[in-house]
C-alpha positions in Angstrom: 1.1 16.0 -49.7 -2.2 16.1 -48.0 -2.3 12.4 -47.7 1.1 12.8 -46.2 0.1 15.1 -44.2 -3.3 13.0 -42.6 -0.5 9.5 -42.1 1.7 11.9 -39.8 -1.5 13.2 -38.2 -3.2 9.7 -37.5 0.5 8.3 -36.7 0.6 11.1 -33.8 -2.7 10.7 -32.2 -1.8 7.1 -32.1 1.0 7.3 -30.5 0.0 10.1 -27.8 -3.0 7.8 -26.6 -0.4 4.4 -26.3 1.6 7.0 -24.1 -1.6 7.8 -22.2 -2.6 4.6 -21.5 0.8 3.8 -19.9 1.2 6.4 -17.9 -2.3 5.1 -16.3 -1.0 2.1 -15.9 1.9 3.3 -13.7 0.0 5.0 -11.3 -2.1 2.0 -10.1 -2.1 1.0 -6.5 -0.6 -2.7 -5.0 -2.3 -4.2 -2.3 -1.7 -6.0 0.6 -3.7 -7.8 2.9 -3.7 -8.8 6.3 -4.3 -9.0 10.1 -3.1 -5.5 11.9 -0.6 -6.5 14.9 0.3 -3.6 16.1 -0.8 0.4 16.3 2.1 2.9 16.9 1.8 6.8 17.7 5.3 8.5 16.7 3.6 12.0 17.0 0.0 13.4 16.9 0.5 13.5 13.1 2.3 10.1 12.4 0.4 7.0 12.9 1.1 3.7 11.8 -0.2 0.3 11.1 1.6 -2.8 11.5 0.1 -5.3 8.8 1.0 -9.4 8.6 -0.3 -11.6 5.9 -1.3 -14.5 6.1 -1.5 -14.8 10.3 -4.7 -15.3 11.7 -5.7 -13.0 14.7 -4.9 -15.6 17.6 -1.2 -15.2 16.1 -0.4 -11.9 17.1 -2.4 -11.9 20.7 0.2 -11.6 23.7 3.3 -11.1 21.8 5.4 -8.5 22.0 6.2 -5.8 19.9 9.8 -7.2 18.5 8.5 -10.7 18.2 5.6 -9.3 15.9 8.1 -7.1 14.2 10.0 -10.7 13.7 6.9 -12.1 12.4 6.1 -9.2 9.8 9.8 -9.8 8.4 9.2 -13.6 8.1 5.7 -13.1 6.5 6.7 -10.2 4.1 4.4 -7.8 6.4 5.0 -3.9 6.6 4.2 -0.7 8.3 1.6 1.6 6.9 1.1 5.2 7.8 -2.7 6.1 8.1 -4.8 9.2 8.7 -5.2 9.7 12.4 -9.3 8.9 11.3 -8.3 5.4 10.4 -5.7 5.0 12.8 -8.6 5.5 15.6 -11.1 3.2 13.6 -9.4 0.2 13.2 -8.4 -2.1 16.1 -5.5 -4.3 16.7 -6.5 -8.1 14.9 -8.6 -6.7 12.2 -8.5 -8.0 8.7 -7.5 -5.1 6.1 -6.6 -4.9 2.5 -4.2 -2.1 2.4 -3.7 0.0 -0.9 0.0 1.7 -1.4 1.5 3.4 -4.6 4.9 1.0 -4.5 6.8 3.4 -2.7 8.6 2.3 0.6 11.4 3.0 2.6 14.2 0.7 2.6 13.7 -1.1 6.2 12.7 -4.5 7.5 9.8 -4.4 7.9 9.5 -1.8 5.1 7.9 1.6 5.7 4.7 2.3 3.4 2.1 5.1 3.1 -1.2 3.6 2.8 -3.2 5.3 0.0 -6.7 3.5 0.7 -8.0 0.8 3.7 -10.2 -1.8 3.2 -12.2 -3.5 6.4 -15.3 -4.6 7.7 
């Protein structure tokens, strides 16, 4: 019985740290990088980030806002809603690694929250 008793035990801890160990899995971040082509204030709280990968910075100079938008759809690019901190720090052209949870909102370009920026 007591031998029984230890399997189930073992069996159970086994199986709760599998279970933990996928769960952190789930909860890592994608990335995304690219050029920022456009800034947009909807309110003082909302800020977004247009990113574009793989455009270079000369790309997105002089165009206007729907032909960028046009260029984010072709290029698989996406808004990002920053902190108003970030927003403020980062200029139009710079070259950012954007980390997001895999949530978006169904749109084209797609609507993300960015969970971490990375720039120099």
């Amino acid at each position: 019985m007591k031998k029984i008793l230890l399997f189930l035990f073992i069996t159970l801890v086994i199986s709760a740290c599998s279970y933990q160990e996928q769960n952190v899995d789930k909860t890592s971040l994608e990335k995304q990088e690219g050029i920022i082509a456009l800034k947009k204030e909807r309110d003082e709280r909302s800020k977004q980030i247009l990113l574009i990968p793989d455009v270079k910075e000369e790309d997105v100079n002089n165009k206007t806002e729907s032909e960028m938008i046009k260029m984010a759809q072709e290029n698989n690019g996406a808004f990002y809603a920053v902190s108003t901190d970030k927003y403020n720090e980062i200029n139009i052209g710079t070259n950012v690694i954007v980390y997001w949870n895999g949530n978006q909102e169904d749109s084209d370009p797609p609507q993300r929250s960015a969970k971490k920026l990375q720039y120099s």
